[in-house]
SERO-4910 file (N, C-alpha, C, O; in steps of 0.05 Angstrom, whole numbers):
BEGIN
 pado doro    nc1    nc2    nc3   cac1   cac2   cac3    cc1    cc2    cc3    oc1    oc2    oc3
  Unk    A     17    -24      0      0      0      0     18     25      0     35     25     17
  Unk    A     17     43    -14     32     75    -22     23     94      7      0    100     15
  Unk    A     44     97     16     44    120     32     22    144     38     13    152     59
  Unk    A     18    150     14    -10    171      1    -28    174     17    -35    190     35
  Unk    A    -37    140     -2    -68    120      6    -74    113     39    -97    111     49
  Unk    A    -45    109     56    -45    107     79    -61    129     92    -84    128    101
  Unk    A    -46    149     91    -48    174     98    -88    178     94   -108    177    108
  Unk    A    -83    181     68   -113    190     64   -132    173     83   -149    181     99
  Unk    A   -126    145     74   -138    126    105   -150    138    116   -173    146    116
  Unk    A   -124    144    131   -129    146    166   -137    175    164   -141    181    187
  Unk    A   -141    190    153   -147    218    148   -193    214    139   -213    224    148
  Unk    A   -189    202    126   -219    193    123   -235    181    154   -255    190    165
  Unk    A   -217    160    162   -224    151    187   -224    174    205   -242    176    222
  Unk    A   -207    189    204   -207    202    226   -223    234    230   -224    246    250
  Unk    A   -235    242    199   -265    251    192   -290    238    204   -310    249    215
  Unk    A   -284    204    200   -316    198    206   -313    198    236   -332    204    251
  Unk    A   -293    191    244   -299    192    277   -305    218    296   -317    220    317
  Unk    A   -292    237    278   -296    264    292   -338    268    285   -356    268    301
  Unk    A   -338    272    258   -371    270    252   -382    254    270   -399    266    283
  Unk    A   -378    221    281   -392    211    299   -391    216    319   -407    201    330
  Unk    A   -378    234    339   -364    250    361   -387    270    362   -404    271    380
  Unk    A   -386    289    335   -403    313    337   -421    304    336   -437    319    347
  Unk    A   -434    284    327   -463    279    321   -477    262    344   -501    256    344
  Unk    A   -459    255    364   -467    233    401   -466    265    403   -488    273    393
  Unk    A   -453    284    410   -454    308    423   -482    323    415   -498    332    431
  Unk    A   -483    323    394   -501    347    381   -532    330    396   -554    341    401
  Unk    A   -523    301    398   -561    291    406   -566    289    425   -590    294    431
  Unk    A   -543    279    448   -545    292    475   -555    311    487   -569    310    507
  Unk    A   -545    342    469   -558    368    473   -572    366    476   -581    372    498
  Unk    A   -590    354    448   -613    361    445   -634    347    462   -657    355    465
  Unk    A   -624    323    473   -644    305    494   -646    329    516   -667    341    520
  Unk    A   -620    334    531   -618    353    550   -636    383    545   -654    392    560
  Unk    A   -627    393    525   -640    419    530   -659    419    499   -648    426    478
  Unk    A   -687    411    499   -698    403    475   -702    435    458   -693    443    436
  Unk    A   -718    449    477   -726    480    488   -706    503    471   -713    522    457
  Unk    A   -685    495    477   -654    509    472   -649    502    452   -647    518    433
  Unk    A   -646    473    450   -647    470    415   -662    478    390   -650    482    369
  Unk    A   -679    480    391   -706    487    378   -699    516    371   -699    524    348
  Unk    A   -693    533    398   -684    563    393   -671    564    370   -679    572    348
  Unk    A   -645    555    377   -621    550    362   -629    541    333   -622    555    314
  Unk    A   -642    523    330   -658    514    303   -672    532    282   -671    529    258
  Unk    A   -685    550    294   -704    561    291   -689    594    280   -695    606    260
  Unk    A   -668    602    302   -650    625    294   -634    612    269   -642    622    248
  Unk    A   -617    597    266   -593    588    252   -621    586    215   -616    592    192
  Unk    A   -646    576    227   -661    577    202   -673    609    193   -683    615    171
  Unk    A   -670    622    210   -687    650    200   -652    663    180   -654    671    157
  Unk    A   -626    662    196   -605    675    189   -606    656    158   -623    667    144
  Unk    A   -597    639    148   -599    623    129   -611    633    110   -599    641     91
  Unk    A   -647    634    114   -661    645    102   -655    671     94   -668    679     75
  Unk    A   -642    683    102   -637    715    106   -623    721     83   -628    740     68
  Unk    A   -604    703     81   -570    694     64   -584    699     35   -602    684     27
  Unk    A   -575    718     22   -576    717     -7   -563    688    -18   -547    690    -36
  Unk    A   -569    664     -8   -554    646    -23   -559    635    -53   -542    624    -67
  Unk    A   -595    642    -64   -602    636    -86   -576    659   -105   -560    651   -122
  Unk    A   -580    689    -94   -570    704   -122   -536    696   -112   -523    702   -132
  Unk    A   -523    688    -97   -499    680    -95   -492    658   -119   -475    661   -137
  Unk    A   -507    636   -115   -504    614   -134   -512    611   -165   -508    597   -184
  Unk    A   -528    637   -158   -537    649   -195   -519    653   -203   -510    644   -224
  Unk    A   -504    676   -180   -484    693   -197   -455    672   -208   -445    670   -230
  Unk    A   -448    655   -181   -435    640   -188   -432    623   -220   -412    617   -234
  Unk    A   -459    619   -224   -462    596   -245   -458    615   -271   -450    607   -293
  Unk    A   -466    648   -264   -470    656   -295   -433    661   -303   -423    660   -325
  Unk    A   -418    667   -276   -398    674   -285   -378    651   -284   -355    660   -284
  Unk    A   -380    627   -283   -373    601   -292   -380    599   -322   -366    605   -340
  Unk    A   -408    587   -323   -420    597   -354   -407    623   -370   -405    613   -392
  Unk    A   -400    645   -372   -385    673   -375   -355    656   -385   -350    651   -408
  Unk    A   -341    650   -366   -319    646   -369   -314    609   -383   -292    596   -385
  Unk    A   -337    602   -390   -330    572   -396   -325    578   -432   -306    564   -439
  Unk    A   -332    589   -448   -332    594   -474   -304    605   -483   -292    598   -503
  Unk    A   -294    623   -463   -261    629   -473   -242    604   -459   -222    594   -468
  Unk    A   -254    601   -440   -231    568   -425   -236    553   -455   -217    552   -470
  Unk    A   -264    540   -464   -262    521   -481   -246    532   -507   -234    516   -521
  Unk    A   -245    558   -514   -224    566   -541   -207    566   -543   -194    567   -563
  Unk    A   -198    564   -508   -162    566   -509   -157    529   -510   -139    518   -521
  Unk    A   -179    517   -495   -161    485   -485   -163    476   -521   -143    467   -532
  Unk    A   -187    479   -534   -189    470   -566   -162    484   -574   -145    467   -575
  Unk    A   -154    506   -580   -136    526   -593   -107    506   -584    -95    497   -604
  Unk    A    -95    498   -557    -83    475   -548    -82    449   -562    -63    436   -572
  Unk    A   -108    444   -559   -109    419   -580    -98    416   -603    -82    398   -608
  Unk    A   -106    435   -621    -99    441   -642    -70    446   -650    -62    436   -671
  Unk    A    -50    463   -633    -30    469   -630    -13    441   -626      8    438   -639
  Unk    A    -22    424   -610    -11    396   -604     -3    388   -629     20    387   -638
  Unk    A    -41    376   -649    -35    356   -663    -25    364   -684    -18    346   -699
  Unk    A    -18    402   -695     -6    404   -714     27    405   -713     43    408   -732
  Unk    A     33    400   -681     69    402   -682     66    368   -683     86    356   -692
  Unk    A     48    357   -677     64    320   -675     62    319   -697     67    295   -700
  Unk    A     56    331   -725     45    313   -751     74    320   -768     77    312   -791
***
């Protein structure tokens, strides 16, 4: 096994255990203080809501889309450049 792949392993493993850590914690809370949670639920959903996240991800996509037509002219223009020096 490559060194890498090790690494990443135990780097994966040691994601899920932390997630299973926060997630015994996070339900505990919530057994304990149901009341408090709910608050918390209820705020963290109004701020969210609040979040321009629809025109964030518009904008995102138009200026991905925007910029994908000159990326694709240059990687084709590349291409091209390739197969006319191998010939």
């Amino acid at each position: 096994m490559e060194p890498n792949t090790d690494i990443a392993q135990r780097g994966v493993r040691y994601a899920q255990d932390q997630f299973s850590e926060v997630m015994t914690q996070t339900e505990e809370f919530v057994r304990e203080k149901p009341t408090q949670s709910l608050l918390i639920a209820l705020a963290a959903g109004f701020v969210l809501n609040r979040l321009p996240i629809g025109r964030l991800l518009g904008a995102i996509t138009r200026l991905l889309l925007f910029a994908l037509k000159p990326a694709l002219l240059v990687y084709g223009a590349t291409k091209v450049y390739e197969v006319m020096h191998e010939e």
